[in-house]
C-alpha positions as CSV (number, residue, x, y, z in Angstrom):
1,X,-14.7,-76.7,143.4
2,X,-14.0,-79.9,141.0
3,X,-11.0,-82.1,142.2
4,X,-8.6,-80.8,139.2
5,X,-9.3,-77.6,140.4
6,X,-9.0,-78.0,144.4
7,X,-5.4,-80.0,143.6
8,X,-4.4,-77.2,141.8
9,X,-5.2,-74.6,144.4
10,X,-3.5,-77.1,146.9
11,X,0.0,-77.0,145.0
12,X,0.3,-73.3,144.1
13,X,-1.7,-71.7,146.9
14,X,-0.1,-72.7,149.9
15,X,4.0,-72.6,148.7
16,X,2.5,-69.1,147.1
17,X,2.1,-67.8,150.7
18,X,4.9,-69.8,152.6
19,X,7.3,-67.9,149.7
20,X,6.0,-64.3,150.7
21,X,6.1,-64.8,154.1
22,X,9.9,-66.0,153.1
23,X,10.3,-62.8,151.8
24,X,8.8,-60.6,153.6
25,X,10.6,-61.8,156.8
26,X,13.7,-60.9,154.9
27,X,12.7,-57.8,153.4
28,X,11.4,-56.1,156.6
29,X,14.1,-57.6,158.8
30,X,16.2,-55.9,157.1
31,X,14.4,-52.8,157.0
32,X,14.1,-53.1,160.4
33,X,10.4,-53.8,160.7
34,X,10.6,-56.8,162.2
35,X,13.7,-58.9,164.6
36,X,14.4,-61.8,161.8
37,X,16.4,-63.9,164.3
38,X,14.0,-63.6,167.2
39,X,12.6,-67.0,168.0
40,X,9.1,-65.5,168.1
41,X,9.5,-65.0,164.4
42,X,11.5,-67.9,163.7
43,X,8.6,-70.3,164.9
44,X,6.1,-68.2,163.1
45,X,7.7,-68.9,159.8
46,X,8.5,-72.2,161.2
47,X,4.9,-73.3,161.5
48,X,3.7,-71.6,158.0
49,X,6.8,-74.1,156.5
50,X,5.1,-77.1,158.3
51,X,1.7,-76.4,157.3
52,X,2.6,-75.7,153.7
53,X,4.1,-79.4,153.8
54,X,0.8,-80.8,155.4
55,X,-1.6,-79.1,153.1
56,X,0.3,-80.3,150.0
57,X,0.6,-83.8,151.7
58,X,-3.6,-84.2,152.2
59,X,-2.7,-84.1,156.1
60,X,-4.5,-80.8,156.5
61,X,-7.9,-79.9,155.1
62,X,-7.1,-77.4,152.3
63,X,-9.3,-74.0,153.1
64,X,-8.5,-74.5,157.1
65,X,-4.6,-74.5,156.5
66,X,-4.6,-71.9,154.0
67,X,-6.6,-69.9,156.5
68,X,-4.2,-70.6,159.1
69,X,-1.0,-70.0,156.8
70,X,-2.4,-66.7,156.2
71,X,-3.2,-66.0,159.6
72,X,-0.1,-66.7,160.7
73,X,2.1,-64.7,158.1
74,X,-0.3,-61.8,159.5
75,X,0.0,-61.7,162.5
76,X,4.2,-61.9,162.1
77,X,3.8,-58.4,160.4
78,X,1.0,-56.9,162.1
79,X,-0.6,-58.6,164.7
80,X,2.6,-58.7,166.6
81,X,3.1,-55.4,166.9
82,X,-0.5,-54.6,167.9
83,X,0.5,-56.7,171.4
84,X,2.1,-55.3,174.3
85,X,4.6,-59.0,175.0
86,X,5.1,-61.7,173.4
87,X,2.9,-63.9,175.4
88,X,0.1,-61.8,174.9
89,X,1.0,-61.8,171.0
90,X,1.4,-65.4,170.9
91,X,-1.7,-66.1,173.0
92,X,-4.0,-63.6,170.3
93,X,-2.3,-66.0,167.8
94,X,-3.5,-69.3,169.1
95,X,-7.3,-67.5,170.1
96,X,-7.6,-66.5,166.4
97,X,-6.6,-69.2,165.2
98,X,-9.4,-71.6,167.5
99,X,-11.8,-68.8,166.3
100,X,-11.0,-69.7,162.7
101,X,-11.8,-73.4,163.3
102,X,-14.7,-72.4,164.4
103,X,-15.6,-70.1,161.8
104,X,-14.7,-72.5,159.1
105,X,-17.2,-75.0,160.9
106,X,-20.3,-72.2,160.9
107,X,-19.6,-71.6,157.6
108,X,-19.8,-75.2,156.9
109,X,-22.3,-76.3,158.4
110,X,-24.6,-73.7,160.2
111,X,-27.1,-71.2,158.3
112,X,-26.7,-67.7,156.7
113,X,-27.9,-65.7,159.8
114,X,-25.0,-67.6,161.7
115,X,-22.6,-66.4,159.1
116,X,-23.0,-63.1,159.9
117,X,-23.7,-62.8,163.4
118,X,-20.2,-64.6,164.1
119,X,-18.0,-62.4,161.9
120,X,-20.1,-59.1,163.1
121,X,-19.6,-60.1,167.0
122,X,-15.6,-60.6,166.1
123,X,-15.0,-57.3,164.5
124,X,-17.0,-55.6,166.9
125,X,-15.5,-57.1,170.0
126,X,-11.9,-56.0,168.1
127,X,-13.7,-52.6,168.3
128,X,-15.0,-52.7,171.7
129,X,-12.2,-54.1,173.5
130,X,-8.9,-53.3,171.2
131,X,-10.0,-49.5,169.3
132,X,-12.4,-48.4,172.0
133,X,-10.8,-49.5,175.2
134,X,-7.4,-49.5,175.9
135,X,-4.9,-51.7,177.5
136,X,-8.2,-54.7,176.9
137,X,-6.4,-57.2,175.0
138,X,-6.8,-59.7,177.9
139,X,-10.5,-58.9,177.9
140,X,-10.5,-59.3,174.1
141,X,-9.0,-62.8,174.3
142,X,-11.8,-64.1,177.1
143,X,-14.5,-62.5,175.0
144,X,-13.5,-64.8,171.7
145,X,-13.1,-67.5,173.7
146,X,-17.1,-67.0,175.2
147,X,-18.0,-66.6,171.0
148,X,-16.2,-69.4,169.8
149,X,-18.1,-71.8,172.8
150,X,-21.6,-69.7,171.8
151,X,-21.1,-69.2,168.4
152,X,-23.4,-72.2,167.3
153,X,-26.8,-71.3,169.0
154,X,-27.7,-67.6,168.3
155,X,-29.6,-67.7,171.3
156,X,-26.6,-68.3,173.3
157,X,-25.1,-65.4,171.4
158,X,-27.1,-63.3,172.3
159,X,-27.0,-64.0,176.0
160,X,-23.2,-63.5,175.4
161,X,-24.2,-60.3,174.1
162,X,-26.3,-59.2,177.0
163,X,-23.2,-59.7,179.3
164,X,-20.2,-58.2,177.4
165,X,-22.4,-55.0,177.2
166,X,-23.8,-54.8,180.5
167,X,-19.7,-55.0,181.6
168,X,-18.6,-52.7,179.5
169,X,-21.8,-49.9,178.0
170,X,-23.7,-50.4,181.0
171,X,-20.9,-49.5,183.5
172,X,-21.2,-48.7,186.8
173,X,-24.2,-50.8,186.5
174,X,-23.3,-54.1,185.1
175,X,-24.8,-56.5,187.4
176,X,-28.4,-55.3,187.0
177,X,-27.9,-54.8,183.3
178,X,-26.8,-58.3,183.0
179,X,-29.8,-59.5,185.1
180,X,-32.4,-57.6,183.4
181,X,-31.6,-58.4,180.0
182,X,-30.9,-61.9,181.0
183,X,-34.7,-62.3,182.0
184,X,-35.9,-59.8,178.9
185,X,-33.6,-62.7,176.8
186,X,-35.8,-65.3,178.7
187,X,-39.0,-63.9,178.2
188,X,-38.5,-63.6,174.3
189,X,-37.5,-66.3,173.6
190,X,-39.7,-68.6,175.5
191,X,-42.5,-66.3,173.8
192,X,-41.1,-66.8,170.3
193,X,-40.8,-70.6,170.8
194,X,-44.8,-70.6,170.9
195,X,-44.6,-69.3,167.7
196,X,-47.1,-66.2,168.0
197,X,-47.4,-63.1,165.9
198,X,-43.7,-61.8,165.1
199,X,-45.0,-58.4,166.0
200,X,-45.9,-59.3,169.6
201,X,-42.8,-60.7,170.1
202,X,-40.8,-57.3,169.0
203,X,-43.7,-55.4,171.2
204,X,-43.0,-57.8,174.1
205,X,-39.0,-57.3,174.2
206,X,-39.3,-53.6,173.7
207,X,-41.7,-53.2,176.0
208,X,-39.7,-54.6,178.5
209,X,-36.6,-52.9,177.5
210,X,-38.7,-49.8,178.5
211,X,-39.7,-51.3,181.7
212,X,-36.3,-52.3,182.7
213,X,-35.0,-48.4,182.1
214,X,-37.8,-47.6,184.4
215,X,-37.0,-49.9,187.0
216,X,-33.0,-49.4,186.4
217,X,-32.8,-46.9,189.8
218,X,-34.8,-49.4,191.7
219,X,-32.6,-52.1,190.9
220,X,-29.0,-50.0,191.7
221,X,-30.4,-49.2,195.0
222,X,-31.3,-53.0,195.9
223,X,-28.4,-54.2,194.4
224,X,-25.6,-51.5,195.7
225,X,-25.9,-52.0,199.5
226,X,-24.3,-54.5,201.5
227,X,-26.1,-56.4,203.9
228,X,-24.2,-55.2,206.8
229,X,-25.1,-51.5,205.9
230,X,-29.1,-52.6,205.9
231,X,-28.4,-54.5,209.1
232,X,-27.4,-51.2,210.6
233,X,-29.9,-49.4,209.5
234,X,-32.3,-52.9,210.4
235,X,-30.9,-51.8,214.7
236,X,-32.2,-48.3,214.4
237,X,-35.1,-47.7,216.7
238,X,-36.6,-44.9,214.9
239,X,-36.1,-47.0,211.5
240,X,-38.0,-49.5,212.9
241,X,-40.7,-47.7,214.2
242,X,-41.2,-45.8,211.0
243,X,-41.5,-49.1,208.9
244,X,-44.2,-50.4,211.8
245,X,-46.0,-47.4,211.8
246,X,-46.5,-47.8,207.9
247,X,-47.2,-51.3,207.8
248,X,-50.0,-50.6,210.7
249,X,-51.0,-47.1,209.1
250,X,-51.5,-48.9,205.5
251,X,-53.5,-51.8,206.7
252,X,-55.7,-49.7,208.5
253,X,-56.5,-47.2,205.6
254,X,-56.9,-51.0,203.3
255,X,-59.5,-52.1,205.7
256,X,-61.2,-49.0,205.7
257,X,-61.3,-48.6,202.1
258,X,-62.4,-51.9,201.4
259,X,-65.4,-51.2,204.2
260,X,-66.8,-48.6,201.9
261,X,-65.0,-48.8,198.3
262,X,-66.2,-52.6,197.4
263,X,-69.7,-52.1,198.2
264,X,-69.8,-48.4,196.5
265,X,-68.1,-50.2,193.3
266,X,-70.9,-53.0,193.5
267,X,-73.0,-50.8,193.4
268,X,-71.5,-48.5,190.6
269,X,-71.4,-51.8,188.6
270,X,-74.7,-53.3,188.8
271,X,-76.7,-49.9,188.5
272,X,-77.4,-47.2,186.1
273,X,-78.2,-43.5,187.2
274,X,-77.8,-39.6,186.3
275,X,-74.5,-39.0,186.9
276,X,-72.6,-42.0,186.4
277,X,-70.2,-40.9,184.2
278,X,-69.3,-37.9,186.6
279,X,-69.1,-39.9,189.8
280,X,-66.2,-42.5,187.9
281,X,-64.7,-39.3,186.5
282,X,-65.0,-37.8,190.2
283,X,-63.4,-41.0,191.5
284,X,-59.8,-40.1,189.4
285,X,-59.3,-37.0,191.0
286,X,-56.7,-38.1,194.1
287,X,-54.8,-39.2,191.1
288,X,-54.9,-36.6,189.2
289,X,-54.3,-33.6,191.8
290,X,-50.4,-33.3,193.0
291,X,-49.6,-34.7,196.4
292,X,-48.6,-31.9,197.8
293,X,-51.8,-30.1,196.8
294,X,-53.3,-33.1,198.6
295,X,-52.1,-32.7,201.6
296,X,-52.6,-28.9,201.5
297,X,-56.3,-29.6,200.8
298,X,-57.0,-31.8,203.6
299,X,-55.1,-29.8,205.6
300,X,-57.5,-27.0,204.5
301,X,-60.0,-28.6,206.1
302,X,-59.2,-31.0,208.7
303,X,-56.3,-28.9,210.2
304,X,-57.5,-28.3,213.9
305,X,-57.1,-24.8,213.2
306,X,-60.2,-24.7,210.5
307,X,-63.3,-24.9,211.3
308,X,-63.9,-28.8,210.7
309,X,-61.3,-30.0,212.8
310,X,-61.9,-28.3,215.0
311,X,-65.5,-29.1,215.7
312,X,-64.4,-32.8,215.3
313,X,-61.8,-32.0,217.8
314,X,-63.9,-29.6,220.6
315,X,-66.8,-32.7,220.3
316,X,-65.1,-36.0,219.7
317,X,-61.4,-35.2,220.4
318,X,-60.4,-36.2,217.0
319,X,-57.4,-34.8,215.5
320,X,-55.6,-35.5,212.2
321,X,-52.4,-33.3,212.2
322,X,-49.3,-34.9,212.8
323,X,-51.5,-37.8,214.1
324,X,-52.3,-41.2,213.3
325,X,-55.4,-40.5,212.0
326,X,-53.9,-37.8,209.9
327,X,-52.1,-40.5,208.5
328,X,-54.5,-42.7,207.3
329,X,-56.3,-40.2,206.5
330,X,-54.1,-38.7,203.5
331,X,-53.4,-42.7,202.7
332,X,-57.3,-43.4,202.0
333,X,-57.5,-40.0,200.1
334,X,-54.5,-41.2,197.7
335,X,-55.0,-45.1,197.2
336,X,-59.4,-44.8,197.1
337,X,-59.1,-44.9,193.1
338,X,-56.8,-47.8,192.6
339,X,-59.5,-50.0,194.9
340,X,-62.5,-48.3,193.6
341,X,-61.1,-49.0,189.6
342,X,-60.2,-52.7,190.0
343,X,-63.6,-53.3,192.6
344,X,-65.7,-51.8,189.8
345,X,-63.6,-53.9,187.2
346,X,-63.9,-57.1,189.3
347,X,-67.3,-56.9,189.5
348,X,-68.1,-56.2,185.5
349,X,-66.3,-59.2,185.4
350,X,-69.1,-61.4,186.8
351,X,-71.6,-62.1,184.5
352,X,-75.3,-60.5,186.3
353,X,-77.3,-63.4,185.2
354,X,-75.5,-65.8,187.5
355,X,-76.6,-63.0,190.5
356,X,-80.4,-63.2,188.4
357,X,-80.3,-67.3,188.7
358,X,-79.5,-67.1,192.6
359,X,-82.4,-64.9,193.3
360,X,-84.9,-67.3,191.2
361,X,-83.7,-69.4,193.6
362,X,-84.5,-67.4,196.8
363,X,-81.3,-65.8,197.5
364,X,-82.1,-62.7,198.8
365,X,-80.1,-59.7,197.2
366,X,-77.3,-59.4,200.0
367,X,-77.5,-62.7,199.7
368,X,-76.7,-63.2,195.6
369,X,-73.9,-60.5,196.8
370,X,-72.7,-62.5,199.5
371,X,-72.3,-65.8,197.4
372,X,-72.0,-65.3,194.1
373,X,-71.0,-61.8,193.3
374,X,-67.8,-62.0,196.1
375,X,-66.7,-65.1,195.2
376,X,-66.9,-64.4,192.0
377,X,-65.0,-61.2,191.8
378,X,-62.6,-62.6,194.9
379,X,-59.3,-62.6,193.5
380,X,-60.6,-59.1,191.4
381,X,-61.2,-57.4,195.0
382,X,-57.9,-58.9,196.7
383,X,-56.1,-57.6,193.6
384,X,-57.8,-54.1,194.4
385,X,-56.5,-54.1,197.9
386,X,-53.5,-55.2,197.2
387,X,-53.0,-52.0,194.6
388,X,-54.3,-49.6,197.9
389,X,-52.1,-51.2,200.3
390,X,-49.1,-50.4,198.1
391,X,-50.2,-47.1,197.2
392,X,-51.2,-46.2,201.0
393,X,-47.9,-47.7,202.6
394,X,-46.1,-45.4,199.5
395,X,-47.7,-42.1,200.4
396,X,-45.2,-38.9,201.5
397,X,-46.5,-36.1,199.7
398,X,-49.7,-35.3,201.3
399,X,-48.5,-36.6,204.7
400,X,-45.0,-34.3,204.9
401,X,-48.1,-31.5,205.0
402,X,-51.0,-33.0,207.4
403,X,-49.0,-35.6,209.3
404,X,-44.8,-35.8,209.2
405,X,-44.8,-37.4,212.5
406,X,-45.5,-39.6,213.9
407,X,-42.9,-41.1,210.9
408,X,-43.8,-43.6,208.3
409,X,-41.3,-44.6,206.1
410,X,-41.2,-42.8,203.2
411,X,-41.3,-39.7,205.2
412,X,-38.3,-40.9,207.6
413,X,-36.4,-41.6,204.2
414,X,-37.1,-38.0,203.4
415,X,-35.7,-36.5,207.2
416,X,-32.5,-39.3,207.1
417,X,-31.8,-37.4,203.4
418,X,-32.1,-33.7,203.8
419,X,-29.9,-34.4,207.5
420,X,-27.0,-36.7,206.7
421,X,-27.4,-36.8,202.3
422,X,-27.9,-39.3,200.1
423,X,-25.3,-41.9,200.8
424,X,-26.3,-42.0,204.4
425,X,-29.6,-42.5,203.4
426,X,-28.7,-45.4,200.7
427,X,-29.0,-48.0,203.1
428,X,-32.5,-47.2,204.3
429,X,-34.0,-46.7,200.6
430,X,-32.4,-49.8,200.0
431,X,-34.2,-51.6,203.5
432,X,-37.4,-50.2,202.3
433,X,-37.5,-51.6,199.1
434,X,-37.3,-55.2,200.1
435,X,-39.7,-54.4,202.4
436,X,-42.5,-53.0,200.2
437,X,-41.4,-55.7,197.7
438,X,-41.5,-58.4,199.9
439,X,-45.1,-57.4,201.4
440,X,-46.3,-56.7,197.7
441,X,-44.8,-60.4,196.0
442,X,-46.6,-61.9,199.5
443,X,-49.7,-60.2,199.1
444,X,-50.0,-61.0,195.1
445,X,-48.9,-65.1,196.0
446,X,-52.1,-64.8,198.5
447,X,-53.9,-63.5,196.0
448,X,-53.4,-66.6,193.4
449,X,-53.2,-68.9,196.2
450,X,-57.4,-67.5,196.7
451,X,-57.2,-67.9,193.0
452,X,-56.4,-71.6,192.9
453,X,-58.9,-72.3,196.2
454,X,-61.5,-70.9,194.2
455,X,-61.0,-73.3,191.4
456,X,-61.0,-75.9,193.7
457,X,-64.3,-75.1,195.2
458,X,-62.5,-74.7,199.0
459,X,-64.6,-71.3,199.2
């Protein structure tokens, strides 16, 4: 816009819209649309007279006043009657008009992409909070106010985003919506500031979306007890018993499996027989079959009423039902192909020709095991154990058939539920999680800890 033209637009355009406002103040106060001597009103047309003066006089940028002229003459016909007071109405007033300020300054200065992600977010907050909700107008007012102080960095918009839909979509869960797409925010957009493939980025923040869905139950349970609920549940006897008995039970069935699993995937890995293929395909079956076809199996056969147990029984006293040993037992029968997989995995990972240089060297074959191939594969195998332990200290299906008592947890979960419900049991589900997930983040930070002592030659 040439200077002729902008001094033109400055003299016409601004009394144009103070003289309709005029008249329209008259006109629908006397039709009874609107109270013409009401001071509200008064002070409406009272400010458009002011600002028409300024914007004439150069005090007032020309595009910003005429903006807020028309804002103003509005909101004295319509905007008004949309609020439920006048404070409310005259407080929508004064937010609109800092959003316009604020608009005018994107438009100004900021990019395209800006543009339009601030006029989007304000027409569909109207719709959120003013068509969609009702009685939200004070809601509506806070929620301009956080776009107005994000508007300039889109990633702050978005994270503005993330919260007013996790308070308002994502009800009754609104805290962990608001934490989990805070950290899927995070994790994109420290991803995309590496500038990688586009692609993986979009992959990454979907994948996670998926993730979070997944984890979305885990995350209500954690999050919707209070600590004094856990800490009665933390007093009970048989609670506490049940959580022992799993932490003893899982270690137990780890140590065993790692006895026999991590030289058996050693093995599998460094040599090549008839049969191969069926054994790994052998080694998937626990996961395949159902759990409680599991425990019915090894019930099948190590129930002291069939004829295996109760040979083991009549010569050694051994007995696995509702035992100990029954226990463990249906925990090594589950979690065997998560060690086995990562062993065999963590040992393809070692190149054989480091193994080939130790035995030139007059390492024996243990011995190329034992120093090289172990330390190698170190973390690999922890990692492995780590995936048992959880999977082992986890286990209910097959247990509620060969072993329900004594209790572990998961099956104490299941007794607390079907005899006092689900919001008895809350607390307890709740307790267990932080337990497995504090045992499983202490077990992975030993597991990089071996990491980082292996780099630095400590073992």
């Amino acid at each position: 816009m040439d200077q002729g033209s902008k001094a033109r637009f400055k003299r016409i355009l601004p009394p144009a819209i103070l003289t309709c406002h005029l008249l329209l103040h008259i006109v629908l106060g006397v039709a009874g649309w609107i109270v013409p001597f009401e001071f509200f009103n008064l002070l409406l047309l009272l400010g458009n007279i002011f600002l028409c003066v300024w914007i004439v006089r150069g005090t007032v940028p020309v595009l910003e006043g005429v903006g807020v002229m028309l804002l103003i003459a509005s909101h004295a016909f319509i905007g008004q009657r949309m609020a439920p007071d006048l404070l409310t109405s005259g407080t929508i007033l004064l937010v609109n008009i800092l959003i316009l300020y604020v608009g005018f300054r994107i438009f100004s200065e900021l990019s395209l992409a800006h543009c339009v992600t601030f006029v989007a977010s304000y027409f569909l907050l109207f719709f959120i909070f003013v068509v969609w909700m009702s009685n939200a107008e004070a809601l509506f007012l806070l929620s301009l106010l956080g776009l107005g102080a994000t508007a300039r960095k889109l990633k702050l918009v978005a994270y503005f985003w993330a919260l007013v839909l996790s308070f308002t979509v994502c009800q009754p869960y609104a805290w962990e919506a608001a934490i989990s797409s805070f950290f899927i925010l995070k994790v994109v957009f420290s991803a995309a500031e590496n500038k990688p493939s586009t692609t993986a980025v979009i992959f990454l923040g979907s994948g996670l979306v998926l993730l979070f869905l997944v984890l979305l139950p885990v995350a209500v349970l954690m999050l919707g007890e209070s600590p004094h609920s856990i800490l009665n549940i933390i007093r009970d006897e048989r609670i506490r018993s049940a959580i022992y008995m799993t932490a003893v039970t899982a270690t137990v069935s780890t140590i065993i499996l790692a006895a026999f699993c991590i030289p058996l995937a050693y093995a599998i890995s460094r040599l090549e027989f008839s049969g191969k293929t069926v054994l790994l395909s052998l080694i998937d079956v626990p996961i395949v079959i159902p759990q409680s076809v599991a425990g019915l199996a090894l019930l099948r056969v190590f129930s002291k009423q069939q004829f295996l147990g109760e040979a083991l029984f009549s010569a050694f006293g051994i007995q696995f039902d509702g035992t100990m040993l029954g226990i463990c037992l249906a925990q090594i029968f589950v979690a065997m192909p998560f060690i086995m997989k990562s062993s065999i995995a963590a040992f393809d990972s070692v190149p054989r020709g480091l193994e080939t240089v130790a035995r030139t060297l007059g390492a024996s074959s243990f011995g190329s095991f034992r120093r090289v191939a172990v330390p190698l594969a170190a973390r690999g195998l922890f990692l492995s154990a780590v995936l048992a332990w959880a999977r082992a200290a986890g286990e209910f299906g097959a247990l509620l058939f060969i072993a329900p008592y004594p209790e572990t947890a998961p099956v104490a979960a299941y007794n607390r539920f079907t005899s006092v419900g689900i919001i008895e049991t809350a607390p307890l589900v709740s307790l267990l999680l932080l337990f497995s997930l504090a045992m499983f983040f202490l077990l992975q930070l030993a597991a990089r800890t071996m990491r980082t002592m292996h780099q630095t030659g400590e073992i």
